[in-house]
C-alpha positions as CSV (number, residue, x, y, z in Angstrom):
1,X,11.8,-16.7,7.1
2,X,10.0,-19.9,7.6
3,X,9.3,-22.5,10.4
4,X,5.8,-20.9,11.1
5,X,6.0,-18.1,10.5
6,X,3.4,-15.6,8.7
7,X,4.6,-12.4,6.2
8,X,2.4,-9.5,7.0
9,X,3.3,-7.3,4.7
10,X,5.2,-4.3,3.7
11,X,5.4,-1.2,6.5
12,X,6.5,1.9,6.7
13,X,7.1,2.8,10.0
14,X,9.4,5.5,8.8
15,X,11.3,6.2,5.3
16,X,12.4,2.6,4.8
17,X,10.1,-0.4,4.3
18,X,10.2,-2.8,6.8
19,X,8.5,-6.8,6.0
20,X,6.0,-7.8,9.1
21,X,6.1,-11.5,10.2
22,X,4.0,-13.1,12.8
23,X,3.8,-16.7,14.5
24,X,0.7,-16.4,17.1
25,X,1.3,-13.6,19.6
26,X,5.1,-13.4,18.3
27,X,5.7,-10.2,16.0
28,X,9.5,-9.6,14.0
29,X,10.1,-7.3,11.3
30,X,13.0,-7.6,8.3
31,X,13.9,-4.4,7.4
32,X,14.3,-3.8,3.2
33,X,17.1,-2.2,1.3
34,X,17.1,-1.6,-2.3
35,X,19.6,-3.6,-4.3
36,X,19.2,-6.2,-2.3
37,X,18.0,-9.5,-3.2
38,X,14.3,-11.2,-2.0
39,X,13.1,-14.8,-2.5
40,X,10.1,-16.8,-1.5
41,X,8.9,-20.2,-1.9
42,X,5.2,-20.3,-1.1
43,X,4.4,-23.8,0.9
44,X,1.0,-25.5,1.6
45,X,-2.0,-23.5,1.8
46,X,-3.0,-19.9,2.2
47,X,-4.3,-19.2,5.7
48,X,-6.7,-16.4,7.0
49,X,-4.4,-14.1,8.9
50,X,-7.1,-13.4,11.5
51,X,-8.8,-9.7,12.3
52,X,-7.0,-7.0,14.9
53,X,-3.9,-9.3,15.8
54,X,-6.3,-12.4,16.7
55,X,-5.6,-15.6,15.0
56,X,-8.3,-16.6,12.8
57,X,-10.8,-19.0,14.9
58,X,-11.4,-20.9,12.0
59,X,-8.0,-21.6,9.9
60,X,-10.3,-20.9,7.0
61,X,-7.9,-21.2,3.5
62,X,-8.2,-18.6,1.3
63,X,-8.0,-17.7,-2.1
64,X,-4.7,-16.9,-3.8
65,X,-5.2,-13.7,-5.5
66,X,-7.1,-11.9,-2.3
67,X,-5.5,-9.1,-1.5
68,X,-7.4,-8.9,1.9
69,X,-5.8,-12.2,3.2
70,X,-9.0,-13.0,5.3
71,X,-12.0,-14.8,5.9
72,X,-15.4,-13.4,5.4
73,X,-16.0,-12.6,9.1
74,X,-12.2,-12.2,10.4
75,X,-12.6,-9.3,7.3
76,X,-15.8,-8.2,8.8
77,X,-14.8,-8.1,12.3
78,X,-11.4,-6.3,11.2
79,X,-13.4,-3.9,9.1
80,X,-15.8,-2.8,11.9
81,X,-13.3,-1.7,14.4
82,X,-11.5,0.5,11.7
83,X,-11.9,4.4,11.2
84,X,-13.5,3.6,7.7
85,X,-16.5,2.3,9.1
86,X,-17.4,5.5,11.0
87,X,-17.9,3.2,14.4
88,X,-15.9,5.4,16.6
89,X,-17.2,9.1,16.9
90,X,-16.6,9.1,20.6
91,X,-12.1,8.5,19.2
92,X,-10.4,11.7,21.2
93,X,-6.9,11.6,19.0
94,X,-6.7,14.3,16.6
95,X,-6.7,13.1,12.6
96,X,-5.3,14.8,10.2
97,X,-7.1,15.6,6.2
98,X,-4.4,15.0,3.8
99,X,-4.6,15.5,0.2
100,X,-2.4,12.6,-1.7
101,X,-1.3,12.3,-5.5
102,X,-0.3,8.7,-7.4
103,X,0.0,10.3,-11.0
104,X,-1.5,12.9,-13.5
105,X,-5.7,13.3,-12.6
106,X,-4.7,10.6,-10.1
107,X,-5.8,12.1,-6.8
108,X,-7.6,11.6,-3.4
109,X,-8.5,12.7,-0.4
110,X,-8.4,11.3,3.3
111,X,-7.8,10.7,6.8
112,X,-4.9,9.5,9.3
113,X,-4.3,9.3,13.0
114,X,-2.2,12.4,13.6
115,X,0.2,10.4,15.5
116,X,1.2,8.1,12.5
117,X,2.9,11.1,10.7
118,X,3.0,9.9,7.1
119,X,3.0,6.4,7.6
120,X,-0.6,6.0,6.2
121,X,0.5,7.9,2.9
122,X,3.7,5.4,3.1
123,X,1.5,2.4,2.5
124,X,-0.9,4.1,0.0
125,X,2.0,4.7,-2.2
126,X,1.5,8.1,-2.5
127,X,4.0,9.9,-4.6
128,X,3.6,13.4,-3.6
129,X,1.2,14.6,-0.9
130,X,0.4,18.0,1.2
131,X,-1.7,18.3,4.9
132,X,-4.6,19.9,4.6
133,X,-6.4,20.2,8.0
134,X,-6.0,19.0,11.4
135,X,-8.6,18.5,14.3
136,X,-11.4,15.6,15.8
137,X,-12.4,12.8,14.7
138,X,-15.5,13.5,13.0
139,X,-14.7,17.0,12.2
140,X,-12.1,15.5,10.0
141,X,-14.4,13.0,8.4
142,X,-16.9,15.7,7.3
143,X,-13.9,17.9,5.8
144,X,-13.0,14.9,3.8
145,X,-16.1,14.5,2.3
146,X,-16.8,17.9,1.3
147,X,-13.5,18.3,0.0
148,X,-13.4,15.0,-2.2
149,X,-17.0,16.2,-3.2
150,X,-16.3,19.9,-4.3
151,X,-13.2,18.3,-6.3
152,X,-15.0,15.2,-7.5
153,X,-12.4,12.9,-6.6
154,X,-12.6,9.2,-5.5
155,X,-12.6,7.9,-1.9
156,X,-10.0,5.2,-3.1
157,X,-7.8,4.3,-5.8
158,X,-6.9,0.9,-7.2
159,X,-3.6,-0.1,-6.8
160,X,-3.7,-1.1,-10.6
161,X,-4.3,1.7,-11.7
162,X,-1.1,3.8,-9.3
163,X,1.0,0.8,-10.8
164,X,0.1,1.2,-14.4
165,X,1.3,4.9,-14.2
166,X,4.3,4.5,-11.4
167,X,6.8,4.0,-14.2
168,X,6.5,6.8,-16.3
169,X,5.6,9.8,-13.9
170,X,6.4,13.1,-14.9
171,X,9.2,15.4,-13.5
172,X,9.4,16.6,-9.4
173,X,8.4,20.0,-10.6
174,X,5.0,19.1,-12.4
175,X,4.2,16.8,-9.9
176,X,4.5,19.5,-7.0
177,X,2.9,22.1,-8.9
178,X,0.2,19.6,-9.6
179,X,-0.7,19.4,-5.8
180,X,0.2,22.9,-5.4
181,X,-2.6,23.8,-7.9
182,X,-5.3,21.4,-5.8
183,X,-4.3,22.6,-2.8
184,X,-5.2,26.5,-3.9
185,X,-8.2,24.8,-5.0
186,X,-9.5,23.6,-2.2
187,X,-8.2,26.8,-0.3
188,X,-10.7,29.0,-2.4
189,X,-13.7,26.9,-1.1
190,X,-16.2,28.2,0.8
191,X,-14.7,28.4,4.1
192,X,-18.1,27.3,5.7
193,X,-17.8,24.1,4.0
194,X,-15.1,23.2,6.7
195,X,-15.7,22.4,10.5
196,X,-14.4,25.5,12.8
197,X,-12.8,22.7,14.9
198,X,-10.6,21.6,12.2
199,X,-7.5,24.2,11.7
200,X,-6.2,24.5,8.0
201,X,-2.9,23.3,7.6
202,X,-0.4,25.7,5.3
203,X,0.6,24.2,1.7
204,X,4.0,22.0,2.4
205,X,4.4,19.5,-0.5
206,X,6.4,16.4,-0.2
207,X,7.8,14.4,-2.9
208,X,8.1,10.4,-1.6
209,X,9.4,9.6,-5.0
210,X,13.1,9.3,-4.0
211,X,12.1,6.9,-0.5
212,X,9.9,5.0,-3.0
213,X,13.1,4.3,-5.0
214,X,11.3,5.0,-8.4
215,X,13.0,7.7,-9.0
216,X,15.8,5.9,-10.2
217,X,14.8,2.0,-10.7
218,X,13.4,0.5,-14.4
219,X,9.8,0.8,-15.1
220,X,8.0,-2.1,-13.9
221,X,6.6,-4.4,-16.8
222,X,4.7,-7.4,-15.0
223,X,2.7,-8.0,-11.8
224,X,2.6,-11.4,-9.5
225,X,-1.2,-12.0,-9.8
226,X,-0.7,-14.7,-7.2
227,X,1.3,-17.7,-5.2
228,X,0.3,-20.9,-5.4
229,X,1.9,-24.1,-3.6
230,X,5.7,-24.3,-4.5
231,X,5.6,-21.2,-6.2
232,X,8.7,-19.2,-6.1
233,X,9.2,-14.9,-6.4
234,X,12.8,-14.0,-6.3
235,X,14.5,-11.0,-7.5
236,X,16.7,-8.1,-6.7
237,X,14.6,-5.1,-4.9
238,X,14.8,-1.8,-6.5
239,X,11.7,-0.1,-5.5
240,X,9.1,0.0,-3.2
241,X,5.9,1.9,-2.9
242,X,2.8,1.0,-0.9
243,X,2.4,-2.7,0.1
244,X,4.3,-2.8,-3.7
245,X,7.8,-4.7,-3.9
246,X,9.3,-3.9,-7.2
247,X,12.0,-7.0,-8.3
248,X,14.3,-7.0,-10.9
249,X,13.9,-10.5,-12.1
250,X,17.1,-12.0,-14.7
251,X,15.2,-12.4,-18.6
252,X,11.7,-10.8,-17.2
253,X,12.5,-7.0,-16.1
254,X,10.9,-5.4,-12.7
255,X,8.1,-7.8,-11.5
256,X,6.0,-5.8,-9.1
257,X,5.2,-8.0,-5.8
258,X,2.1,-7.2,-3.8
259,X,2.7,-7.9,-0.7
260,X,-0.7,-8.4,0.1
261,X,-0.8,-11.7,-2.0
262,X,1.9,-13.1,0.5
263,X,0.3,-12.6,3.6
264,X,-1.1,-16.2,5.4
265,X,1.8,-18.2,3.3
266,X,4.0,-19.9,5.2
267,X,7.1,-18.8,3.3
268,X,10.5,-20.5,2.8
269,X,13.8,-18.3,2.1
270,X,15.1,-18.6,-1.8
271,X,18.1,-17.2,-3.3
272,X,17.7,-13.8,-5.3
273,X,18.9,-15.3,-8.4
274,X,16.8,-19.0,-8.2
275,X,15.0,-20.9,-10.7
276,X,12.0,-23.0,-10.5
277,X,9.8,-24.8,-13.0
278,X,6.7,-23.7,-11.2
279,X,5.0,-21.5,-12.9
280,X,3.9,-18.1,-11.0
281,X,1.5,-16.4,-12.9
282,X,2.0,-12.6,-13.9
283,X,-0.3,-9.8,-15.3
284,X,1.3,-7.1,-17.6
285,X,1.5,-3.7,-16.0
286,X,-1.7,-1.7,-17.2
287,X,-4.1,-4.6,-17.4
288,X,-2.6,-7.0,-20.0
289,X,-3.7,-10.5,-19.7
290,X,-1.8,-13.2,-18.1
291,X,1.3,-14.3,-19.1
292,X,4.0,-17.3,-18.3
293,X,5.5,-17.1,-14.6
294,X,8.8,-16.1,-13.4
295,X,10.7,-18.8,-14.0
């Protein structure tokens, strides 16, 4: 996709990832299959990509290894009108507490519109996760923290970290026993610690290992750490989890692509299988230091 227009990243609108593009008020999606082959040549500068479908007032470049994609104020104005920043008490959709697992000890807790289904646990890259509780707004928010409190888990996870581990997960079974095991855990709690407008949810586990694809694709070894001008990422998709595009790349192995790091390119089509002599750089899964590009 080229000729103006903008990647926005990976969604999950349903089970299968879908690639966002954008040229002003124009939207399009591509929708992703696994064994299918990706390639990108990254052209010119990184742009801000604006704040709540707005184009950025500014143009204002930006760096190649933010995973945010925008300007100091298009980030602030985005981050403000978002349910994170606890501006919208008076919101009258109902929200739902879910409790989400990336790996062994590798848990959190949080929110989503009701509406979205699992969408928001799509694009965390949440391997296994269960409901917990359904009801307002706020009443939600106060569940979340008590709950992340009383089990002394983080509000967020890195996506380093969920990579790092994503290739050598253990088996269906341990994984839904694990959030099985939480799940009774937070059941026991003090049922005062929870808002009487927010109704508990029964235990129903889901496994999104298998619409991830890592259930059967190679461990990724490498990470894009970012694009630069000319740089190319081509590959053949195996996986996907989160904003994460996992790409078998010929004499490399599975290069994971955040998709995040593409957004305000203005990208030009490749062949799976191309070469380049510019040099993208790469991180080893796990925190390794930097090594030679892809090509």
């Amino acid at each position: 996709m080229s000729g103006g227009w903008w990647c926005d990243g990976v969604r999950w609108p349903g089970q299968t990832p879908e690639l966002g593009w954008s040229r002003g008020g124009d939207r399009r999606v591509s929708v992703l299959a696994y064994g299918a082959g990706i390639g990108f040549r990254a052209l010119g500068e990184r742009h801000c990509v604006g704040a709540r479908g707005n184009v950025c007032p500014l143009g204002a470049v930006v760096p190649g290894r933010s995973t945010g994609g925008r300007c100091a104020e298009c980030a602030r104005l985005d981050r403000a009108h978002s349910v994170a920043a606890d501006t919208m008490a008076d919101d009258p959709r109902t929200y739902r507490v879910y409790l989400a697992w990336f790996g062994p000890g590798m848990v959190k807790v949080g929110i989503t519109g009701e509406e979205r289904g699992a969408a928001r646990l799509r694009e965390q890259g949440a391997v296994v996760f269960s409901w917990l509780g359904r009801g307002p707004l706020m009443a939600a928010r106060r569940t979340e923290e008590v709950l992340r409190a009383a089990l002394g888990v983080p509000d967020r996870i890195a996506y380093a970290r969920k990579r790092a581990v994503r290739g050598r997960l253990p088996g269906a079974e341990e994984r839904t026993a694990e959030v099985a095991e939480l799940y009774a855990r937070v059941a026991r709690l003090e049922e005062g610690g929870r808002p009487e407008s927010l109704e508990w949810l029964p235990l129903e586990v889901v496994d999104q290992a298998e619409i991830f694809g890592i259930d059967r694709a190679p461990a990724p070894v490498r990470a894009v750490r970012e694009l630069v001008d000319g740089g190319v990422v081509a590959g053949r998709l195996v996986a996907a989890a989160g904003p994460d595009l996992h790409l078998a790349v010929d004499g490399v192995g599975v290069v994971v692509l955040d998709t995040r790091l593409i957004t305000g390119w203005d990208l030009a089509a490749v062949p799976a299988e191309a070469g380049s002599d510019v040099r993208v750089p790469l991180i080893d899964i796990g925190g390794g230091g930097v090594q030679g590009g892809l090509f």
